[in-house]
C-alpha positions in Angstrom: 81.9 11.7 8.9 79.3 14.2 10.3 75.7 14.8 9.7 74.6 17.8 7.5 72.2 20.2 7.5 71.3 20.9 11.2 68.4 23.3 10.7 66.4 21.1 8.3 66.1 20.0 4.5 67.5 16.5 3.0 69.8 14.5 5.6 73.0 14.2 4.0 77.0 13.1 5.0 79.7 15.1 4.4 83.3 14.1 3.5 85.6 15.7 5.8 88.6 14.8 4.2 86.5 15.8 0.8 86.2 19.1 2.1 89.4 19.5 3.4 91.1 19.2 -0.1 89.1 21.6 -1.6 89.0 24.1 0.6 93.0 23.5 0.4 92.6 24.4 -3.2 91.1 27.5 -2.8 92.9 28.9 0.1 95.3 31.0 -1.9 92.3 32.0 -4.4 90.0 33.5 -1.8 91.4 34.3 1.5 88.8 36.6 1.8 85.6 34.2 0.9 87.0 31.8 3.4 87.2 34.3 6.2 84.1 35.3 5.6 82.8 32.1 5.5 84.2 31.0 8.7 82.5 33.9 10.3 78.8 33.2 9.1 79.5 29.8 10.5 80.1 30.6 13.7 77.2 33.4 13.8 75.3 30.0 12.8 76.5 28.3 15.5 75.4 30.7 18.2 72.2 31.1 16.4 71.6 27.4 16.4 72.5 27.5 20.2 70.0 30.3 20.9 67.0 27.8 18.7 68.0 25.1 21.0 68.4 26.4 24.7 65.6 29.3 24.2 66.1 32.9 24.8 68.1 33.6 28.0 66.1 34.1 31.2 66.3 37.4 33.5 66.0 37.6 36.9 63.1 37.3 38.5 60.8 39.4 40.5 60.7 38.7 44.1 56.7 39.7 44.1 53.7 39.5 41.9 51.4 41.9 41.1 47.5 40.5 41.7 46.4 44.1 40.4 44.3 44.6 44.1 47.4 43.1 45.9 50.9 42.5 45.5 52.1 39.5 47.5 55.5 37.9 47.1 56.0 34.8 44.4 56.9 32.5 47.0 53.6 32.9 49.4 52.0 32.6 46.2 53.1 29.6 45.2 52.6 28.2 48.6 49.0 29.5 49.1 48.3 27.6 45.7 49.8 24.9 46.4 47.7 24.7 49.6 44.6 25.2 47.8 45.3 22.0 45.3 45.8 20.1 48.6 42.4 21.3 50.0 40.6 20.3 46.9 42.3 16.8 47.0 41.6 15.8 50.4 38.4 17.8 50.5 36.4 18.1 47.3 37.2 15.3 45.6 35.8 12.8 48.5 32.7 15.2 48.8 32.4 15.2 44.7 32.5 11.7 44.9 30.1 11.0 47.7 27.6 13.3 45.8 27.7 11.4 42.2 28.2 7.7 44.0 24.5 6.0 43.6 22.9 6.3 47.3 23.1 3.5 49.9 21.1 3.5 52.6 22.2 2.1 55.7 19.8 -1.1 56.6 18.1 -0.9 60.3 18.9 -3.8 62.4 16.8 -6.9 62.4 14.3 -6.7 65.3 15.3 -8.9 67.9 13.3 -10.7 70.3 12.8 -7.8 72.8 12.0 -5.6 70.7 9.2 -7.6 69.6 7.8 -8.3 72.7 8.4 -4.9 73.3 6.3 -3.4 70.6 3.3 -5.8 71.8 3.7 -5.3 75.7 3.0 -1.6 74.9 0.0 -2.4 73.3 -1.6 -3.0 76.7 -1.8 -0.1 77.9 -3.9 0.9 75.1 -6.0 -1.4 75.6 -6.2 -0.6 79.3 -7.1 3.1 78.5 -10.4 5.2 80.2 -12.2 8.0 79.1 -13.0 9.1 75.7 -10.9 7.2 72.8 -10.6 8.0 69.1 -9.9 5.8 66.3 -6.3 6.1 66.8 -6.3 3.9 70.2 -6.0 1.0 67.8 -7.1 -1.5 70.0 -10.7 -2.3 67.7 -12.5 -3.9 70.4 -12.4 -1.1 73.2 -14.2 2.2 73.1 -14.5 5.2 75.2 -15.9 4.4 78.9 -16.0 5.6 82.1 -17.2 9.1 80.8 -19.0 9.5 84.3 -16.2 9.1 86.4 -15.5 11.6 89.4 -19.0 13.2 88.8 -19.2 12.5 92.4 -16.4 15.1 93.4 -15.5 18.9 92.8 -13.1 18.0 90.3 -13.7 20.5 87.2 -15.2 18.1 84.3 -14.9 15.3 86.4 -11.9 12.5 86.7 -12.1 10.7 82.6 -8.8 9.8 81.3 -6.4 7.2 83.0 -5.8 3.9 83.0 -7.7 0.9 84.4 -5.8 -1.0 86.7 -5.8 -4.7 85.8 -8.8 -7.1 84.4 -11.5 -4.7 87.0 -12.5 -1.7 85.9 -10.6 0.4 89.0 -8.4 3.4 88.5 -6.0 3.4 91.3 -3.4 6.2 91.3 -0.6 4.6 93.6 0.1 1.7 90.6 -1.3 4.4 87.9 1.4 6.8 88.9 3.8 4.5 89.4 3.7 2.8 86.0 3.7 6.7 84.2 7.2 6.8 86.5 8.8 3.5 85.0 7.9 3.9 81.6 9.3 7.1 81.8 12.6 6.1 83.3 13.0 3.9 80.7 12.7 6.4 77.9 15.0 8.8 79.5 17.4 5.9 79.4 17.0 4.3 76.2 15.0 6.9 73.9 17.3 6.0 70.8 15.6 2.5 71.1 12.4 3.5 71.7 13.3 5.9 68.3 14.9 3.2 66.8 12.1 0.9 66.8 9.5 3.7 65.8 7.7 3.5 69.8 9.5 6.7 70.9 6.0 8.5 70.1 3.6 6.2 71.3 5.0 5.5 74.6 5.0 9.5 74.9 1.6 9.5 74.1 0.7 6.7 76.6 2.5 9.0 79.5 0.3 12.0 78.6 -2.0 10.3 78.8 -1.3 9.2 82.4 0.1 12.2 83.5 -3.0 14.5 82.6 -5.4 12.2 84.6 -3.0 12.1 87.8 -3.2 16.1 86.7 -7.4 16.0 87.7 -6.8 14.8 90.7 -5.5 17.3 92.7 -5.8 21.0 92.5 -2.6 21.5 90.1 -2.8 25.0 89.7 -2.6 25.3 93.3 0.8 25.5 95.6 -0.8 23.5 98.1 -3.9 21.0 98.3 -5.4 19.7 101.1 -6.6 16.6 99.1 -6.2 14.1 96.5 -8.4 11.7 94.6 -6.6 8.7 95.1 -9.2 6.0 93.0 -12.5 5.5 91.3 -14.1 2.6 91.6 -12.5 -0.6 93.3 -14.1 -2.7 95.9 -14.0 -3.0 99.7 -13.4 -7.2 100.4 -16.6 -9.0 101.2 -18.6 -6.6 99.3 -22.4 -7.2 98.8 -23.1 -4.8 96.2 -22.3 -3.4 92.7 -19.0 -3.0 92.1 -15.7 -3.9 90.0 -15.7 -7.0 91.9 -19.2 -8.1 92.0 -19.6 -7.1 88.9 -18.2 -9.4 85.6 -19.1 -6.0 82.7 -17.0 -4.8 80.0 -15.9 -1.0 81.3 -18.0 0.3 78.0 -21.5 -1.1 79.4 -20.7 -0.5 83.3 -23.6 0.6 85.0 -22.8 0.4 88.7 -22.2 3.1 91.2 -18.0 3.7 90.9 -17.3 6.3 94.2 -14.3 8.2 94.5 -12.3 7.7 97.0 -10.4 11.2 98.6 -7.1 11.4 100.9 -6.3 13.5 103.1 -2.5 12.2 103.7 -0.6 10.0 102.2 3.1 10.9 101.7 3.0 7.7 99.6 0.3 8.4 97.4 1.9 12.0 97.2 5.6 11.2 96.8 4.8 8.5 93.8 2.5 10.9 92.2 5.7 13.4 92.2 7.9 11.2 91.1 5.7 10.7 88.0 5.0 14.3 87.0 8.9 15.1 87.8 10.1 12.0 85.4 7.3 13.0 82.8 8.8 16.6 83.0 12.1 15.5 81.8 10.4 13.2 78.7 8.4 16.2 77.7 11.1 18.8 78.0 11.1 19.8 74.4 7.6 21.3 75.8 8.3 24.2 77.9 4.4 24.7 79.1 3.7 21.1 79.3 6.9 20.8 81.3 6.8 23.3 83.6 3.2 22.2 84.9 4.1 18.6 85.5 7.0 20.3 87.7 4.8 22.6 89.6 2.2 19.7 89.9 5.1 17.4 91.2 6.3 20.2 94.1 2.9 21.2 95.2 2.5 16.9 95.6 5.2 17.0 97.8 5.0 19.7 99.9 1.9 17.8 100.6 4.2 14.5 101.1 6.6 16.6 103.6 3.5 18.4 105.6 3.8 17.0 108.9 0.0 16.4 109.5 -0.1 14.3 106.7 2.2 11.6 107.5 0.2 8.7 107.3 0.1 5.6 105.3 -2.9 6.9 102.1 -4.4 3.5 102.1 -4.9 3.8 106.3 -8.7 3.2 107.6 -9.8 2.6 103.8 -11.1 -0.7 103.0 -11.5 0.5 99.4 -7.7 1.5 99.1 -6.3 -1.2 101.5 -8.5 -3.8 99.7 -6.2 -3.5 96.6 -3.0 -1.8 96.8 -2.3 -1.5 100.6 0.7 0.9 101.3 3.2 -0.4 104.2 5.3 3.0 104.1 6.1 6.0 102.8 10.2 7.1 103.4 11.2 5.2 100.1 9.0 7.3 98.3 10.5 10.3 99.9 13.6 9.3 98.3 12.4 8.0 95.3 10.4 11.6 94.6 13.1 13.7 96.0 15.5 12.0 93.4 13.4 12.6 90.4 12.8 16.4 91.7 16.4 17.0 91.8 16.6 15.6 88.0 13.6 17.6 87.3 14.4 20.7 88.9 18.3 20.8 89.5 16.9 22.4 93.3 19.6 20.5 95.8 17.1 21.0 98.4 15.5 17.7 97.0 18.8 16.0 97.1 19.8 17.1 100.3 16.4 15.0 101.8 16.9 12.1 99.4 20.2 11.7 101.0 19.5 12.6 104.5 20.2 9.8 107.2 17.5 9.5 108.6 15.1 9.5 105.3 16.9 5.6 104.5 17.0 4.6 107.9 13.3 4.6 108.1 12.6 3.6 104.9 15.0 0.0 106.5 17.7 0.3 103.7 20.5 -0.7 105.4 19.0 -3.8 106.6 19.1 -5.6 103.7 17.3 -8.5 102.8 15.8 -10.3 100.6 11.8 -8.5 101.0 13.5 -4.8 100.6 15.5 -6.1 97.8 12.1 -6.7 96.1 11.4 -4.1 93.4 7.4 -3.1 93.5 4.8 -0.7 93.2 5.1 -0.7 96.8 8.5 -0.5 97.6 10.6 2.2 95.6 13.8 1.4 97.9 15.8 -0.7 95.2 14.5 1.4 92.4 15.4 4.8 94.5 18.8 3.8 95.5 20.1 2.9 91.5 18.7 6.0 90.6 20.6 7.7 93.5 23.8 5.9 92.6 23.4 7.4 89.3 24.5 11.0 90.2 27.2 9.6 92.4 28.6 7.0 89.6 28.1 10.1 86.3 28.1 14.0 88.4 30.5 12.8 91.2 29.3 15.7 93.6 31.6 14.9 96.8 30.5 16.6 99.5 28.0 17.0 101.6 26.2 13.9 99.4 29.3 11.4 98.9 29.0 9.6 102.2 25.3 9.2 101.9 25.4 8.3 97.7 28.5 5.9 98.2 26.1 3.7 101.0 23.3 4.1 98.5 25.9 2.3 95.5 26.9 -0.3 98.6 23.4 -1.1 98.9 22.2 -0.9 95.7 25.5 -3.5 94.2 24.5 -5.5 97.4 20.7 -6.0 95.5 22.2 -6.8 92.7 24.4 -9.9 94.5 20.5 -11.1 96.2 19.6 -11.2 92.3 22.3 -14.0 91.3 21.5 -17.5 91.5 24.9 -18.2 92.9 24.4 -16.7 96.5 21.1 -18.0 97.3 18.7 -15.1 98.7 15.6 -16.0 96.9 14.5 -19.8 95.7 14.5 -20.5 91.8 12.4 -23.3 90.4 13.9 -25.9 88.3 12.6 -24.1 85.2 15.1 -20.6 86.0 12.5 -18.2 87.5 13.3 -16.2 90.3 10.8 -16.4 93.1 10.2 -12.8 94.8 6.5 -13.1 95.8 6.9 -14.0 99.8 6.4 -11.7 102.7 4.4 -8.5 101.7 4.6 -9.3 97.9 2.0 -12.2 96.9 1.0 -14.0 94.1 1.7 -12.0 90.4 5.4 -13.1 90.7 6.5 -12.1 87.2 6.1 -8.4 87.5 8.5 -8.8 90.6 10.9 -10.6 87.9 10.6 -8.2 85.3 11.5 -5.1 87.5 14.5 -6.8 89.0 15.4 -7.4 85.1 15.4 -3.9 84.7 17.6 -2.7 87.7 19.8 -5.4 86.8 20.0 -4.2 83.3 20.0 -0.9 84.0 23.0 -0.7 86.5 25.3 -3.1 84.1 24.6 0.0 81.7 25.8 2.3 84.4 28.7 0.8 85.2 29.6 -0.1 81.6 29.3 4.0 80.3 31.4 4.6 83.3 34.0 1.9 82.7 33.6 -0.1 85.7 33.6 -3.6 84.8 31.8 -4.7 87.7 31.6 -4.6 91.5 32.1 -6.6 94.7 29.4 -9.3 96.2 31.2 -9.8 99.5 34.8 -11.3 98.5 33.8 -12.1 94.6 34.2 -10.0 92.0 31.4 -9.7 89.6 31.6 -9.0 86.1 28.9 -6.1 85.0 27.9 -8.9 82.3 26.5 -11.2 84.8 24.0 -8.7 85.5 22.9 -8.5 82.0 22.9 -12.6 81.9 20.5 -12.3 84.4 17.8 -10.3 83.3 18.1 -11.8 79.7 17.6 -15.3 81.6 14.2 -13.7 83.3 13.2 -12.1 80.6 13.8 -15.5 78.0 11.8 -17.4 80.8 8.6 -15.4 80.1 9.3 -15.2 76.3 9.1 -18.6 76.5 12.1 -20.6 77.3 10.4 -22.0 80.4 9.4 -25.8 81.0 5.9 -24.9 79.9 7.4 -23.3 76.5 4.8 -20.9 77.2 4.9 -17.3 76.2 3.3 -15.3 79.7 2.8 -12.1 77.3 -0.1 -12.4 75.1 0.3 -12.1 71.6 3.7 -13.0 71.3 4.7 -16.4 70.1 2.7 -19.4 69.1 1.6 -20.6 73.2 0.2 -17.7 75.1 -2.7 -17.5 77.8 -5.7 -17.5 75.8 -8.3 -17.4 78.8 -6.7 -14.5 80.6 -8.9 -12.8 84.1 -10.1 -9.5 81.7 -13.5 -8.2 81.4 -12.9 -6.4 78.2 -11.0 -9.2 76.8 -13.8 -12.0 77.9 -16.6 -10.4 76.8 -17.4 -10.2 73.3 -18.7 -7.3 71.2 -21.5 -8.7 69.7 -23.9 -5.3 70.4 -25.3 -7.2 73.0 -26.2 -5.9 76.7 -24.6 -7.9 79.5 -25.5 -6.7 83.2 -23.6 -7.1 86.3 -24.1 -10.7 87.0 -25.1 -11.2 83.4 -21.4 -10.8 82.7 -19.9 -13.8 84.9 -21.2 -16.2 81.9 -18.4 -15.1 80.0 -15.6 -15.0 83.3 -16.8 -19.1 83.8 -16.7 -19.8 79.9 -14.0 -22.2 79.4 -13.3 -21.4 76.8 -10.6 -18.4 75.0 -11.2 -15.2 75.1 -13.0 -13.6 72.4 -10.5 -10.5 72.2 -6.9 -11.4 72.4 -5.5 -8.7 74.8 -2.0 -8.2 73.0 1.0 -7.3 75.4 -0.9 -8.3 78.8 1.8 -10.3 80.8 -0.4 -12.0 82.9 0.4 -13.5 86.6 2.7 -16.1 85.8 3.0 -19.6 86.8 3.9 -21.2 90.6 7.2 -21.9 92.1 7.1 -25.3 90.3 6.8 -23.8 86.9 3.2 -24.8 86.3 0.9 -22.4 84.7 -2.9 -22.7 84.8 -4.7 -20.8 82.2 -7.9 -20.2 84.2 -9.9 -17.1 83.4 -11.5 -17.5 87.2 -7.7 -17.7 89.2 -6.0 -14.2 88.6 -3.0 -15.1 90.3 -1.9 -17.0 87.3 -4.0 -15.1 84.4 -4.5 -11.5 85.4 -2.4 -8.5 84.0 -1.8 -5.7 85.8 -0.8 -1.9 84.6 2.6 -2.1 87.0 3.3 -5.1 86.0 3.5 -4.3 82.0 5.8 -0.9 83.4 8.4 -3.2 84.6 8.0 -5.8 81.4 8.1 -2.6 78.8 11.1 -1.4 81.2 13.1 -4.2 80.8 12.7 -5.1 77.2 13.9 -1.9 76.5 17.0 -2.4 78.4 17.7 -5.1 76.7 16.8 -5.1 73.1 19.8 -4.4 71.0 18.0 -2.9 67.9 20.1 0.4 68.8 22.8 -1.0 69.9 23.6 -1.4 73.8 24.1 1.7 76.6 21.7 4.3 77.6 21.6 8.6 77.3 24.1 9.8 79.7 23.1 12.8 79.6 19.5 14.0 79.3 18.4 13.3 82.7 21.1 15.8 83.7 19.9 18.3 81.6 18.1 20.2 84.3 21.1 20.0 86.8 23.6 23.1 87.4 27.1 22.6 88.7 27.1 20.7 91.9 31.1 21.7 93.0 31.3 24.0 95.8 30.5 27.9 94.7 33.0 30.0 93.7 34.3 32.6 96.7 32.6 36.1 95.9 35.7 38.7 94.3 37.7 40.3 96.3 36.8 44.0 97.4 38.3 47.0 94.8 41.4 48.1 95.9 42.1 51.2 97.3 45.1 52.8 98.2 
């Protein structure tokens, strides 16, 4: 049995053996018919087989023609092919991406640090002179000291700056030396400070700095005979009108406030370079603004380096000893020379930062525990970590690695003095480090706080180098011990402290409330209050009427008692260098931008250091 009718119509089956006998009946009839039947079937057949395999291919052309181009069928096929692959791996994620509903990443919660960060800022706001506008934010301050320098040469006089502490002084040794450290710190860390929306604000509060250390010199000059190195102040034992004597607010002072001029002072004129280099590297994306804090900061110290100058600026000036009284001036050669070299890429500042006999005077290789002591008034820790930096991230070699390689000795052997474990300085019971003996007295925190931040700072150095730590004598010291440290300093005067006292205003629930300010203790009730009128207010006991937000204040003694007293400053007055190493170290250590610091900006100004290339060799001639 077979099927019938392959090209269509009714399905039917077909008796062979049917067909068989009759076409055995007609065989003799039509011999003819049936050959010519046979034949149309088999002209069927092939037909069929041409309906069912399709017509029969030819041979194909090696090329194809594109009408502009003919390229072979082959690379065509490949070039397609790679085009499908493209759009997969390329346009279908970015087609995706574009039609997914948007997703913003979330910012990281604010930690502690950053916190205290944003508030410890604050006081230098707060601790602004001259002429302020609206944008100052601090409600109960207003412009002051609009007189100031009208007893000098200086064009317009010297407004602008920074008062010192709670008395109404501008002194440019701390002045200049708080500009540097807040600085530093942004160099390091700007994505924090951008991260936590300060980046602008503490630019703003270095400006502001910078152009009043700009007034006090001739800065258009490429040398000066001369620098204003304070207004106001007080000489010890004074009878008469003046930010001692007097208890006024610095909006309703009405006392005589001299100006007092120096003649040397390679102290005074190496920390005043160091700012206005350091400055010149934050303001970099200003080319004018930049370029006159460097030629500000050289013309300082060619003045530092002049040989008839070389004397301690504080020297035979009870106004300037009475306050902030200078004991050298070589760490400040080093300390400016370093932040030249960053600022101006010029080796010639280099090759003195790291000349012998620059550290030998300024007593860093005896090491103890008073040079290990971070300060306004000694730069030698500070200077060395900074020095270690090129050594540790440029690697020069020669003629600096002997001298850099000491200064990384030295500065990891600061770092050991800082750990509990090997004893240099007492610790009260409570966890605080006790630096204030020898030169440095009373205000221990700000001591603290800048330790924090070289501790912090070189743990970051070593850590975006991949060195996990360093050597104290025989022990080996994990980088993270460093950082345990300055988060253990820093927690004390957050408030983890047997007080559970917050020692920056502002921030917590417990804070000073009576802290040694005049602007702070005085209220602003439109009311006059004269020189001596004023003390009412510095012997009220109770809190101040203005909480000054950010001041970290003295701090307490060695046995971790604090004694908020508006009339003891040791344990309730602020200070402008103090806040630079507090705003210093919480920017280290606030993890809102996650952890490490900007390799590379502060090398921005800084050409090859390897050894120059040998000139070309003479054409040759035959």
């Amino acid at each position: 049995m077979q099927g019938g009718n392959h090209w269509g119509g009714p399905l039917e089956v077909i008796d062979n053996d049917l067909n068989n006998g009759d076409r055995g009946e007609d065989w003799d009839r039509d011999r003819a018919a049936l050959q010519s039947q046979s034949f149309n079937q088999n002209e069927l057949d092939e037909t069929q087989r041409s309906w069912l395999l399709g017509p029969a291919e030819g041979k194909k052309k090696k090329y194809v023609d594109l009408g502009c181009i003919i390229v072979s069928r082959k690379a065509l096929k490949w070039s397609l092919f790679s085009i499908l692959i493209a759009f997969c791996v390329i346009g279908l994620p970015i087609i995706v991406a574009k039609t997914r509903p948007k997703h913003h990443a979330r910012p990281l919660p604010p930690d502690r640090y950053s916190d205290a960060l944003h508030k410890a800022l604050l006081f230098f706001n707060a601790q602004k002179s001259g002429k302020l506008g609206k944008s100052n934010n601090i409600t109960w301050r207003g412009s002051s000291g609009l007189n100031d320098g009208n007893d000098t040469l200086a064009k317009g006089g010297l407004v602008g700056g920074y008062y010192d502490s709670g008395e109404n002084s501008k002194s440019n040794f701390p002045m200049a030396y708080s500009m540097t450290m807040l600085s530093w710190s942004l160099v390091e860390y700007s994505h924090k400070y951008k991260a936590i929306n300060e980046y602008d604000h503490v630019r703003d509060l270095i400006k502001w700095g910078t152009d009043y250390l700009l007034l006090t010199f001739n800065s258009s000059s490429t040398k000066i005979t001369q620098i204003y190195s304070q207004v106001g102040g007080s000489q010890n034992g004074s009878q008469i009108p003046d930010d001692s004597t007097c208890w006024q607010k610095p909006e309703q002072m009405g006392y005589n406030r001299p100006t007092q001029t120096t003649f040397q002072g390679p102290d005074l004129a190496g920390e005043m370079s160091a700012a206005l280099s350091a400055a010149s590297i934050v303001f970099r994306d200003d080319a004018a603004y930049s370029a006159k804090l460097i030629k500000g900061a050289e013309t300082l110290f060619a003045f530092a380096r002049d040989s008839g100058r070389r004397a301690r600026y504080s020297r035979d000036n009870a106004f300037l000893a009475a306050a902030y009284n200078s004991t050298g001036y070589y760490d400040e050669y080093m300390w400016a020379g370093a932040w030249l070299f960053y600022a101006t890429g010029n080796t010639s500042y280099i090759n003195l930062a790291t000349l012998q006999g620059i550290p030998r005077n300024a007593k860093a290789f005896n090491v103890t525990a008073e040079t290990s002591v971070p300060s306004w008034n000694n730069k030698l820790p500070a200077a060395m970590v900074l020095l270690t930096r090129v050594r540790m991230m440029l690697n020069p070699g020669y003629p600096y690695e002997e001298m850099l390689s000491t200064y990384q000795t030295l500065t990891a052997l600061n770092m050991c003095s800082y750990l509990k474990q090997f004893r240099v300085y007492n610790w009260t019971r409570g966890g605080m480090m006790i630096m204030n003996k020898g030169q440095q007295q009373g205000q221990n925190l700000q001591y603290v706080a800048n330790a924090a931040f070289l501790a912090s700072l070189f743990a970051d150095y070593l850590n975006s180098t991949g060195v996990p730590g360093f050597n104290c004598g025989p022990n080996y010291i994990p980088s993270a011990l460093l950082r345990t440290f300055a988060t253990s300093q820093m927690d004390y005067i957050l408030g983890k402290n047997p007080m559970n006292m917050s020692y920056i205003v502002g921030y917590g629930t417990k804070f000073p409330r009576r802290v040694h300010h005049r602007g702070a203790s005085i209220p602003s009730d439109n009311k006059y209050y004269s020189c001596k009128g004023g003390f009412k207010w510095r012997d009220n006991p109770g809190p101040n009427p203005h909480t000054i937000v950010g001041a970290m204040v003295g701090g307490p003694d060695r046995f971790d008692k604090f004694h908020d007293v508006r009339t003891n400053p040791n344990y309730t007055e602020p200070t402008l260098a103090g806040n630079a190493g507090l705003v210093a170290a919480l920017a280290s250590l606030t993890t809102s931008a996650g952890f490490g610091i900007d390799k590379n900006t502060i090398f921005s100004g800084i050409p090859p250091l390897g050894p120059k290339a040998p000139p070309p060799p003479l054409p040759w001639k035959p």
